[in-house]
GUMARKE-426797 format. One record per atom (N, C-alpha, C, O): atom name; residue in three letters; y, x, z. Coordinates in steps of 0.05 Angstrom, whole numbers. Atoms other than C-alpha are relative to their C-alpha. Last residue first. Layout:
BEGIN
{atomo = CA | residuo = ALA | v = Y | u = X | w = Z}
...
END
This chain:
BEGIN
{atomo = N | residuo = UNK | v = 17 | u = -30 | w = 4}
{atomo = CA | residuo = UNK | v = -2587 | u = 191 | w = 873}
{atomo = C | residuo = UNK | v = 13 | u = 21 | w = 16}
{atomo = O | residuo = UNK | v = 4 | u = 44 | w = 15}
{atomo = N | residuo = UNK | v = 22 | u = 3 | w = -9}
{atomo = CA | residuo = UNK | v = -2573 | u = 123 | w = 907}
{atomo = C | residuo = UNK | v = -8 | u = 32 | w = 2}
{atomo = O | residuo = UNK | v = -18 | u = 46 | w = 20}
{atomo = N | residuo = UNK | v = -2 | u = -14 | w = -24}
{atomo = CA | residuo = UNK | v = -2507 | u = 122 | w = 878}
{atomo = C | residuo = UNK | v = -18 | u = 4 | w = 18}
{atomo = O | residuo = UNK | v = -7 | u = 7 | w = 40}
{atomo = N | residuo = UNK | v = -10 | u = -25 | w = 8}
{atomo = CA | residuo = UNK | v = -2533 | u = 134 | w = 805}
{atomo = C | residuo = UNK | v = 17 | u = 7 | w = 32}
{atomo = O | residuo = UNK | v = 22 | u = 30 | w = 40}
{atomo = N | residuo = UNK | v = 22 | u = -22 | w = 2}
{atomo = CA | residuo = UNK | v = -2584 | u = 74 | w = 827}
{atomo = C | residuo = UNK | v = 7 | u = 23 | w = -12}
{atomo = O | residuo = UNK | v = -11 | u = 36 | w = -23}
{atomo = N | residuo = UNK | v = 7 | u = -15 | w = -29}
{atomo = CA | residuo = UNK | v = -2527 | u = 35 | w = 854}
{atomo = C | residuo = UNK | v = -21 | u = 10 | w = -10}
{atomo = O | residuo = UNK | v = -32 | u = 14 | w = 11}
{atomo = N | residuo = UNK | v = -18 | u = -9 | w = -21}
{atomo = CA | residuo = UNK | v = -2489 | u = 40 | w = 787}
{atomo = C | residuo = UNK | v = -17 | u = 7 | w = 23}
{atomo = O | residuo = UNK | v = -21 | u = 30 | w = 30}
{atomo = N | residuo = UNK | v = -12 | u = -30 | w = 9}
{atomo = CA | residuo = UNK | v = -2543 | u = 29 | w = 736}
{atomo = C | residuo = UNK | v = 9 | u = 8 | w = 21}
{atomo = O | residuo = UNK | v = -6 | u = 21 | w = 36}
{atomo = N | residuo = UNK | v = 21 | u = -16 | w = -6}
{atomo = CA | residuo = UNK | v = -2561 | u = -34 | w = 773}
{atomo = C | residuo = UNK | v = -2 | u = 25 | w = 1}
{atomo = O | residuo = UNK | v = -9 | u = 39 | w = 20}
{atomo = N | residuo = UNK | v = -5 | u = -6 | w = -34}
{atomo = CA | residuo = UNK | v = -2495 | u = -60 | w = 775}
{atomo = C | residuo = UNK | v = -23 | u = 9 | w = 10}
{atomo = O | residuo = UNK | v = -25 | u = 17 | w = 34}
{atomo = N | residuo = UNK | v = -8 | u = -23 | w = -13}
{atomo = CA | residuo = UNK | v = -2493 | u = -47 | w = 697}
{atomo = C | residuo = UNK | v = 7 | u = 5 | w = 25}
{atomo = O | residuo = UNK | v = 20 | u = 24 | w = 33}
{atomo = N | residuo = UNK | v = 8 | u = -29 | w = 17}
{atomo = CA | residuo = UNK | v = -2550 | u = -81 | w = 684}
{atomo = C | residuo = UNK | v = 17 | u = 18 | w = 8}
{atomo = O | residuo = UNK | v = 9 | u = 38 | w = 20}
{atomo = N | residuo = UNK | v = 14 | u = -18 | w = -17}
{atomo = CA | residuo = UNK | v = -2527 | u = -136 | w = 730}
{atomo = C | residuo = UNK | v = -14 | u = 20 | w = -14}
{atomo = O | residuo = UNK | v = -30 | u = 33 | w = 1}
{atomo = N | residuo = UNK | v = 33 | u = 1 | w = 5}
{atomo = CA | residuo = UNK | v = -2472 | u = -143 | w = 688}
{atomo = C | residuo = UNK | v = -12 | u = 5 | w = 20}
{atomo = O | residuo = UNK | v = -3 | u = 22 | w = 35}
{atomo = N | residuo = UNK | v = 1 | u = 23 | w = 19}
{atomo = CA | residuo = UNK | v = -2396 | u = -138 | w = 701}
{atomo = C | residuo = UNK | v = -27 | u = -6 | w = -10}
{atomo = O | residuo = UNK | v = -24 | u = -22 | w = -29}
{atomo = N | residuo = UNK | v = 8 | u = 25 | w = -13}
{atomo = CA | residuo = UNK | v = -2387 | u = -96 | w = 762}
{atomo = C | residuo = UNK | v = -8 | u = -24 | w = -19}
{atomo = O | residuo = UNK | v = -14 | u = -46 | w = -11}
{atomo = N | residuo = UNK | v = 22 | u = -5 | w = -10}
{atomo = CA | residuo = UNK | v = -2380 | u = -23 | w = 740}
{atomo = C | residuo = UNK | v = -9 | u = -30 | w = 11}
{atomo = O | residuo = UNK | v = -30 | u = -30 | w = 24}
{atomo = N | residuo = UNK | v = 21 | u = -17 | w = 10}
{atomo = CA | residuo = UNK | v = -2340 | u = -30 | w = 688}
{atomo = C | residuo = UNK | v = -26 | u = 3 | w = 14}
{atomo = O | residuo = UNK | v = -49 | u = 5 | w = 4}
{atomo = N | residuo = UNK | v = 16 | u = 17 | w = 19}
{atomo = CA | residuo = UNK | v = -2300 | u = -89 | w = 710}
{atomo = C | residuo = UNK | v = -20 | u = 8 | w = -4}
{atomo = O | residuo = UNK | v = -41 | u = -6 | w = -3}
{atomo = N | residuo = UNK | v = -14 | u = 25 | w = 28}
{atomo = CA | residuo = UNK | v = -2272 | u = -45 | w = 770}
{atomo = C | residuo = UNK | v = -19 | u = -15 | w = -15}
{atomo = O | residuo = UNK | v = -41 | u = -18 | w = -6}
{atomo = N | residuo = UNK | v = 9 | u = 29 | w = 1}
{atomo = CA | residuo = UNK | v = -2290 | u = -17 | w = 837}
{atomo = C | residuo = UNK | v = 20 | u = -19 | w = -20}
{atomo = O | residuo = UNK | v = 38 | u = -37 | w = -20}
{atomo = N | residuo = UNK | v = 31 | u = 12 | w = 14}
{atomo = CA | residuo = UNK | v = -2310 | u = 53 | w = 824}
{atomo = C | residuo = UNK | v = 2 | u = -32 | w = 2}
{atomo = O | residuo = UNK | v = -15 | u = -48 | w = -5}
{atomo = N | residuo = UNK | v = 3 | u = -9 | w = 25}
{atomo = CA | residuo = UNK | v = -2232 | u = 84 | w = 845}
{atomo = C | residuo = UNK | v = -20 | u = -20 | w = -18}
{atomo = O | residuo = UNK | v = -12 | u = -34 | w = -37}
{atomo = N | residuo = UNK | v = -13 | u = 19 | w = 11}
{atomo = CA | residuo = UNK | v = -2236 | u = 49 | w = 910}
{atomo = C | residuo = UNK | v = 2 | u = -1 | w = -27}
{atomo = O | residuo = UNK | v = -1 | u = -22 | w = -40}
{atomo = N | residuo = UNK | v = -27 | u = -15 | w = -1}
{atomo = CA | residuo = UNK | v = -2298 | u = 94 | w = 926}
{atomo = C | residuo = UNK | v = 11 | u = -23 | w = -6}
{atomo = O | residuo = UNK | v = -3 | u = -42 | w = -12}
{atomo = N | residuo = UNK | v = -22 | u = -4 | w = 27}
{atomo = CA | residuo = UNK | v = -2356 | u = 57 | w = 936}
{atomo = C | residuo = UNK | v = 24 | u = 6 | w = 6}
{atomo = O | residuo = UNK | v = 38 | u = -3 | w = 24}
{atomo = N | residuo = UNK | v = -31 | u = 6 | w = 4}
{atomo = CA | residuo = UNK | v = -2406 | u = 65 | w = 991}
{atomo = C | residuo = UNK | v = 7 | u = -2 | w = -22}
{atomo = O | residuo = UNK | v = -8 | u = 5 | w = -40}
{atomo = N | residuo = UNK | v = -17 | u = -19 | w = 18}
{atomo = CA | residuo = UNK | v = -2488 | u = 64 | w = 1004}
{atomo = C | residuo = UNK | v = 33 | u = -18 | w = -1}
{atomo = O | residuo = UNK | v = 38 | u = -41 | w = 4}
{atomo = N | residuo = UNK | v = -4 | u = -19 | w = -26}
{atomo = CA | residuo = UNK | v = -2541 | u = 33 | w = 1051}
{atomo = C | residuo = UNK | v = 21 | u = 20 | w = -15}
{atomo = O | residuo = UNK | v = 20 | u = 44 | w = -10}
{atomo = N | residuo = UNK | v = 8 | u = -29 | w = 17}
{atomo = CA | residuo = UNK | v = -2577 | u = 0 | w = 990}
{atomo = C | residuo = UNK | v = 6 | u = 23 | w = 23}
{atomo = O | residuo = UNK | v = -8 | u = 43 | w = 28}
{atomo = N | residuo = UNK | v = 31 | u = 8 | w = 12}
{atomo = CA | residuo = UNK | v = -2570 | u = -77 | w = 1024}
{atomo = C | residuo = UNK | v = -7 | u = 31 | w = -10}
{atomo = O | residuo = UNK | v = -31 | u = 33 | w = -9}
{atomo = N | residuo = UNK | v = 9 | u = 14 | w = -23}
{atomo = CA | residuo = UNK | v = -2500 | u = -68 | w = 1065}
{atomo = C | residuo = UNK | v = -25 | u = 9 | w = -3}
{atomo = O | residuo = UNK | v = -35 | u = 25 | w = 13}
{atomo = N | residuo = UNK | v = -3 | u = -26 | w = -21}
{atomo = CA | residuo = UNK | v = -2464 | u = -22 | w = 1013}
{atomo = C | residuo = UNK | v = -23 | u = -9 | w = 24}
{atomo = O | residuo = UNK | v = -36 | u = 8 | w = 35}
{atomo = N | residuo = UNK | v = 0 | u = -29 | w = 6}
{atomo = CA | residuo = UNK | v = -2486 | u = -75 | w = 961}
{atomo = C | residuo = UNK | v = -6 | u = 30 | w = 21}
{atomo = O | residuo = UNK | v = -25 | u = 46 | w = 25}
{atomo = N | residuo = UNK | v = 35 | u = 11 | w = 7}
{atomo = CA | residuo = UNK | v = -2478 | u = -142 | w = 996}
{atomo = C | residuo = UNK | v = -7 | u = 27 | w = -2}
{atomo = O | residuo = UNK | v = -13 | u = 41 | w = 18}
{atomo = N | residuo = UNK | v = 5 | u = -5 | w = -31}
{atomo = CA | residuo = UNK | v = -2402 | u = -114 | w = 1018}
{atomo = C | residuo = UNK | v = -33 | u = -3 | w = -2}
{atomo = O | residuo = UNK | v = -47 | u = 11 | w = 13}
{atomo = N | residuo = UNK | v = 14 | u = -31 | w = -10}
{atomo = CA | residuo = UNK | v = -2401 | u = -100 | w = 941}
{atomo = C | residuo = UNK | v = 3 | u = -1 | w = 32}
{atomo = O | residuo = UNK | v = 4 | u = 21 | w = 43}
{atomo = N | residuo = UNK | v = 22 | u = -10 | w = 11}
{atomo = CA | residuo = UNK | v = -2419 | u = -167 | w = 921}
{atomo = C | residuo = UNK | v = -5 | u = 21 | w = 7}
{atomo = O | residuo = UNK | v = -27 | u = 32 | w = 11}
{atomo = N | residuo = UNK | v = 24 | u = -2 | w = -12}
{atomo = CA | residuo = UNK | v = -2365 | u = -195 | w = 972}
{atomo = C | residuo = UNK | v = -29 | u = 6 | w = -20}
{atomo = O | residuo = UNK | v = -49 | u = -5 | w = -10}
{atomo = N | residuo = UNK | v = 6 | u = -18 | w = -26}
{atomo = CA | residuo = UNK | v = -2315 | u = -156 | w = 941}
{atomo = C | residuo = UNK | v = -18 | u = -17 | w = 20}
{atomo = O | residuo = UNK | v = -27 | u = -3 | w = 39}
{atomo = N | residuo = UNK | v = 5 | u = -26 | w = -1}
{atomo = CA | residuo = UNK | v = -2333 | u = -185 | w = 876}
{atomo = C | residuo = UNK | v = 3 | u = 15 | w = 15}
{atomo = O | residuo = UNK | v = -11 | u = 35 | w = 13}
{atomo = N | residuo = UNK | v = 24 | u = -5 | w = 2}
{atomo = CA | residuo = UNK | v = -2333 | u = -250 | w = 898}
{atomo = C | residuo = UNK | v = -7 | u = 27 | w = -3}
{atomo = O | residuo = UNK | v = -23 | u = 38 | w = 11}
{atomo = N | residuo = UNK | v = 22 | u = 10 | w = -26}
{atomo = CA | residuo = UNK | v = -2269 | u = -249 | w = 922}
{atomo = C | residuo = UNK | v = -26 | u = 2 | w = -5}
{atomo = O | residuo = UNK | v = -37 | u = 17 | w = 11}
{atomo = N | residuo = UNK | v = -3 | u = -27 | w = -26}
{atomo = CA | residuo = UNK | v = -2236 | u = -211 | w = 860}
{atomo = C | residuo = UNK | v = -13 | u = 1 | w = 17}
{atomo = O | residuo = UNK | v = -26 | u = 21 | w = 23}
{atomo = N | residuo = UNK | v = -32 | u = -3 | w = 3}
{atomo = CA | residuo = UNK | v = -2263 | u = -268 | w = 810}
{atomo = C | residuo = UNK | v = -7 | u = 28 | w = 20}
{atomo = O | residuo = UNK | v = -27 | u = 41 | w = 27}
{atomo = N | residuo = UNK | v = -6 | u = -11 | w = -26}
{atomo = CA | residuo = UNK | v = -2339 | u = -277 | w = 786}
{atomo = C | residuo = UNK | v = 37 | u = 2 | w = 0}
{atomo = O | residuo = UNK | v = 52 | u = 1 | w = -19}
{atomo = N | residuo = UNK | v = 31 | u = 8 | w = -30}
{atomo = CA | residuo = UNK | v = -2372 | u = -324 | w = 743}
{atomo = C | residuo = UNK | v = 13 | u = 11 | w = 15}
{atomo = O | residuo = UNK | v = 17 | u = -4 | w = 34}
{atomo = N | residuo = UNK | v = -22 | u = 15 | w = -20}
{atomo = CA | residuo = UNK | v = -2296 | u = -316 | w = 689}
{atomo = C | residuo = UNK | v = -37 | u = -8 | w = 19}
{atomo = O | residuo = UNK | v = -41 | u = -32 | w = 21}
{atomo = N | residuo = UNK | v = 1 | u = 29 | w = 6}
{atomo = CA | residuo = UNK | v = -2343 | u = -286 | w = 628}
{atomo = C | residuo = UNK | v = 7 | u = -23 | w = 27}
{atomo = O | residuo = UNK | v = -5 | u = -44 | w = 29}
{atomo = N | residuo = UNK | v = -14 | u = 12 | w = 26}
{atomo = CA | residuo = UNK | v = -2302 | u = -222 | w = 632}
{atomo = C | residuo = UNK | v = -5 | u = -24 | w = -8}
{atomo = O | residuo = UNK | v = 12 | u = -37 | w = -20}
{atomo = N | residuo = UNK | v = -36 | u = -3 | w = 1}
{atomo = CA | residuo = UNK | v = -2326 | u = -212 | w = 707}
{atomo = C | residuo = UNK | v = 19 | u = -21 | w = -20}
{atomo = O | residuo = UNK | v = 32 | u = -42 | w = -16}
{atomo = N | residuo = UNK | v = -5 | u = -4 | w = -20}
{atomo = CA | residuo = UNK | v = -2402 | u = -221 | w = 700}
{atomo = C | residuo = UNK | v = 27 | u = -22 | w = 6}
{atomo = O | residuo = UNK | v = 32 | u = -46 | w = 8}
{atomo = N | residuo = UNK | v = -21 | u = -21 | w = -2}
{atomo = CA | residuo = UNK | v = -2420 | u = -213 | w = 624}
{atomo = C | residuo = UNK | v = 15 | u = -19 | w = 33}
{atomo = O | residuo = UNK | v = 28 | u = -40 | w = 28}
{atomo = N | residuo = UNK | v = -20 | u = 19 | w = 1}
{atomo = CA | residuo = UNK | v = -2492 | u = -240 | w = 620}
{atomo = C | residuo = UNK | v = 25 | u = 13 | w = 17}
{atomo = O | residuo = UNK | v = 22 | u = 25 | w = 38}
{atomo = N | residuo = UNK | v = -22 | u = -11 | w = 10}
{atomo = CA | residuo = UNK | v = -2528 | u = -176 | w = 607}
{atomo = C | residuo = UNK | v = 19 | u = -16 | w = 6}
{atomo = O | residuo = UNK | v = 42 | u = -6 | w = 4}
{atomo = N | residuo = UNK | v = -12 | u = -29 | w = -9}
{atomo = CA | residuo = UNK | v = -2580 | u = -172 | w = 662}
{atomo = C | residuo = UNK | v = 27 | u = 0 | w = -10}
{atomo = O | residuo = UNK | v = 46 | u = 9 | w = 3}
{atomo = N | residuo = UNK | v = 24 | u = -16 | w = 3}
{atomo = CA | residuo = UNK | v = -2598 | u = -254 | w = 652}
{atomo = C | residuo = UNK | v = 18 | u = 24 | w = 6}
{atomo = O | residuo = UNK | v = 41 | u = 21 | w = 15}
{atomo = N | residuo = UNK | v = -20 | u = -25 | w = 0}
{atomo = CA | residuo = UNK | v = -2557 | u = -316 | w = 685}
{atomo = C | residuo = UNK | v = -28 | u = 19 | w = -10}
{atomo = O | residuo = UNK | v = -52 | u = 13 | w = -4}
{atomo = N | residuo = UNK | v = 4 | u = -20 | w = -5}
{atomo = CA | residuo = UNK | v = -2582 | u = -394 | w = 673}
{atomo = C | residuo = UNK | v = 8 | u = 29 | w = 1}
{atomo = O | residuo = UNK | v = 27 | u = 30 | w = -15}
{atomo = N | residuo = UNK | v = 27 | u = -5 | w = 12}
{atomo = CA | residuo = UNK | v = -2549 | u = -448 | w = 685}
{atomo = C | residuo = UNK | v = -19 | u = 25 | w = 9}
{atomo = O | residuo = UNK | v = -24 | u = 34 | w = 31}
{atomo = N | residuo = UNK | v = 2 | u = -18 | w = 21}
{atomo = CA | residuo = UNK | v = -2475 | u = -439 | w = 694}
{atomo = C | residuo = UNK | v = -34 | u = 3 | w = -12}
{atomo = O | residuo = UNK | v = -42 | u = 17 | w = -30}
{atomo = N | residuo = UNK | v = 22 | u = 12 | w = 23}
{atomo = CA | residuo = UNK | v = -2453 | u = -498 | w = 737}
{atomo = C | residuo = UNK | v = -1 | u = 22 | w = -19}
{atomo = O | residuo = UNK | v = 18 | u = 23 | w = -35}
{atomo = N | residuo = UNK | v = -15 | u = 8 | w = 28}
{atomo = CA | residuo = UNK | v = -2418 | u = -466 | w = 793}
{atomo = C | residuo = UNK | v = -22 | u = -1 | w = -12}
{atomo = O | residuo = UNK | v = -43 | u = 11 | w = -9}
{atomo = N | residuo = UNK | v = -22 | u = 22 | w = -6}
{atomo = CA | residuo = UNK | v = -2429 | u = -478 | w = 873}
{atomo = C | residuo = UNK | v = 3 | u = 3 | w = -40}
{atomo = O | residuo = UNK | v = 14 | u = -15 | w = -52}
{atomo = N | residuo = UNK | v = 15 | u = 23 | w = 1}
{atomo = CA | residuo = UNK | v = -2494 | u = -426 | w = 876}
{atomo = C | residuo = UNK | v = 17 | u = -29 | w = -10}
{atomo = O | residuo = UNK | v = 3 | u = -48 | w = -18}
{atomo = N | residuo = UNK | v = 4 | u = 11 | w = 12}
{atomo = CA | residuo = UNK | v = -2458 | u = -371 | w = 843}
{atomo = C | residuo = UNK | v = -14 | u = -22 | w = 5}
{atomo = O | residuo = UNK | v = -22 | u = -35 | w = -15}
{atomo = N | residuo = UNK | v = -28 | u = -3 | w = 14}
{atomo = CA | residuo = UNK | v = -2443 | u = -324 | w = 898}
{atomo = C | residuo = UNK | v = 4 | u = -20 | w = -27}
{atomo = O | residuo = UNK | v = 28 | u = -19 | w = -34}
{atomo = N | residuo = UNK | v = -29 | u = -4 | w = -8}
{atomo = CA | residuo = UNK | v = -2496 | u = -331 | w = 934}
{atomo = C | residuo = UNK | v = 29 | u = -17 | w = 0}
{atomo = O | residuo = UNK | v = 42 | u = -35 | w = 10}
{atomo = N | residuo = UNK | v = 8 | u = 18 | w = -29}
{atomo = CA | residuo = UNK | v = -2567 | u = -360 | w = 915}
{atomo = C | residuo = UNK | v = 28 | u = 5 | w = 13}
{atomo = O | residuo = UNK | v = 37 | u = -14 | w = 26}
{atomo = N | residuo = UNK | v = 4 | u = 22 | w = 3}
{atomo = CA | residuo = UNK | v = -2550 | u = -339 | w = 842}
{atomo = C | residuo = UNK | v = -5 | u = -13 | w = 27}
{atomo = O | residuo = UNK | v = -5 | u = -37 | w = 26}
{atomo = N | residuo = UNK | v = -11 | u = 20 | w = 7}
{atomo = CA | residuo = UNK | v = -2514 | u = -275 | w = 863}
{atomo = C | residuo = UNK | v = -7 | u = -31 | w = -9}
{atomo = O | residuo = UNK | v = 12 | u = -47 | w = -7}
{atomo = N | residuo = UNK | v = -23 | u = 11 | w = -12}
{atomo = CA | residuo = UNK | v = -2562 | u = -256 | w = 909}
{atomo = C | residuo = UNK | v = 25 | u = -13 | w = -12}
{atomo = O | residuo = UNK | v = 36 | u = -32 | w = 0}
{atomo = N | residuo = UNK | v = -1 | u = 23 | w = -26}
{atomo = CA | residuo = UNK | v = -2615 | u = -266 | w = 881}
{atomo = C | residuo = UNK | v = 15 | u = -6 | w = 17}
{atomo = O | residuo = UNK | v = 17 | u = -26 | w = 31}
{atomo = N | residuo = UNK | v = 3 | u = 28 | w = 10}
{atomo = CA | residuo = UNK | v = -2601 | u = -231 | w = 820}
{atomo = C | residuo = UNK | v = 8 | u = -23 | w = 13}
{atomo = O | residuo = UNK | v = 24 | u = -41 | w = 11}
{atomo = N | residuo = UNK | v = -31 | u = -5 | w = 12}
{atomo = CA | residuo = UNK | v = -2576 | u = -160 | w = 860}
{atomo = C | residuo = UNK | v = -2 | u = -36 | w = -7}
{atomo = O | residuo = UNK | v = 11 | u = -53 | w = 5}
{atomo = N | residuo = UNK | v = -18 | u = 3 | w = -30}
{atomo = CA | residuo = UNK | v = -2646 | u = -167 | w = 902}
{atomo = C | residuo = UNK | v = 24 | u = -2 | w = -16}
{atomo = O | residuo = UNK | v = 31 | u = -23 | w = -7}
{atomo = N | residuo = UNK | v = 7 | u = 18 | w = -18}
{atomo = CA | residuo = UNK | v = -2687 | u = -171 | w = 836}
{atomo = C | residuo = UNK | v = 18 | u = -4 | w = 21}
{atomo = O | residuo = UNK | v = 28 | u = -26 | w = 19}
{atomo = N | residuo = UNK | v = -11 | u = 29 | w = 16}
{atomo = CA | residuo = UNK | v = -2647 | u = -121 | w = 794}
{atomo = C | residuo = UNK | v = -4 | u = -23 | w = 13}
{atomo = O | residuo = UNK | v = 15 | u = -38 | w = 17}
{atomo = N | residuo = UNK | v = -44 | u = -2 | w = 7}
{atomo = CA | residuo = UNK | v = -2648 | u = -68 | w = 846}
{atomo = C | residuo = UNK | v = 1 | u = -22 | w = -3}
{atomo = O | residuo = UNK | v = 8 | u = -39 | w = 13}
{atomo = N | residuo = UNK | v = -17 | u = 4 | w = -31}
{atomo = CA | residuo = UNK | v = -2723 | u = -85 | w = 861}
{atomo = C | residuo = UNK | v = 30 | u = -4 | w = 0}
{atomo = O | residuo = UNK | v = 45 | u = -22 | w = 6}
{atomo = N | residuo = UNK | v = 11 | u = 31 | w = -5}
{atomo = CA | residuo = UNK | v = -2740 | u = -82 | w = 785}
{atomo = C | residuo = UNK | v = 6 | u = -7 | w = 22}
{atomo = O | residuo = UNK | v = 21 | u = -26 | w = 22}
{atomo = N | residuo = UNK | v = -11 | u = 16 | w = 21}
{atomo = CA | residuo = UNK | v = -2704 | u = -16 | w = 776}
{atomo = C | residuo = UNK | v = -1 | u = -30 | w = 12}
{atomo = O | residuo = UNK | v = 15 | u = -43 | w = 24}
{atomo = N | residuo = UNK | v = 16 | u = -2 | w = 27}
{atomo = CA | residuo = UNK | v = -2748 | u = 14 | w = 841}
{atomo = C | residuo = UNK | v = 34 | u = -16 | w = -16}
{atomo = O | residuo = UNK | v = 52 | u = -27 | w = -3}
{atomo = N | residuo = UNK | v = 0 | u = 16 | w = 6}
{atomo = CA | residuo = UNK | v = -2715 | u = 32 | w = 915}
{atomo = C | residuo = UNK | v = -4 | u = -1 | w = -41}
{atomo = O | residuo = UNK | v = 6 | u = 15 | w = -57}
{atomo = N | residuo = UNK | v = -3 | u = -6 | w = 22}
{atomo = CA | residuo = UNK | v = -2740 | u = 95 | w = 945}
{atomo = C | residuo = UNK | v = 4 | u = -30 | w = -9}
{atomo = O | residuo = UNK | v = -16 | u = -43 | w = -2}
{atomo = N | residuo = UNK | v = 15 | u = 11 | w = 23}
{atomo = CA | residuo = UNK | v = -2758 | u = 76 | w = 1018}
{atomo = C | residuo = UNK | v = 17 | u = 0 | w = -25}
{atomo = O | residuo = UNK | v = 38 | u = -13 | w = -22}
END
């Protein structure tokens, strides 16, 4: 099954706010809210985002692909697994 934008984004959301973010007071989160740089996530979380990731899409990441760039929004973690998708 072909997974959509809105799916991505949806399943990515929910899991960090039901996740990875349930324990800290931040309110609300939208696509752009900055991840990483705005201290929500550390190292730990971020490698369990991408065990979520490989798990939930059925896809890898090189060691190379796992920095700020690709992890700091869910905009741009959407981008990502739907360029490793393709």
């Amino acid at each position: 099954m072909k997974e959509n934008t809105n799916t991505i984004s949806e399943k990515i959301t929910h899991y960090l706010v039901n996740q990875l973010l349930k324990n800290k007071n931040i309110g609300t989160i939208n696509e752009s809210t900055p991840l990483i740089t705005g201290g929500l996530m550390d190292s730990i979380s971020t490698m369990q985002l991408i065990a979520f990731l490989e798990k939930e899409f059925n896809i890898e990441f090189e060691a190379h692909e796992v920095d700020k760039d690709n992890f700091d929004s869910i905009l741009v973690i959407v981008q990502f697994v739907e360029n490793k998708l393709k």
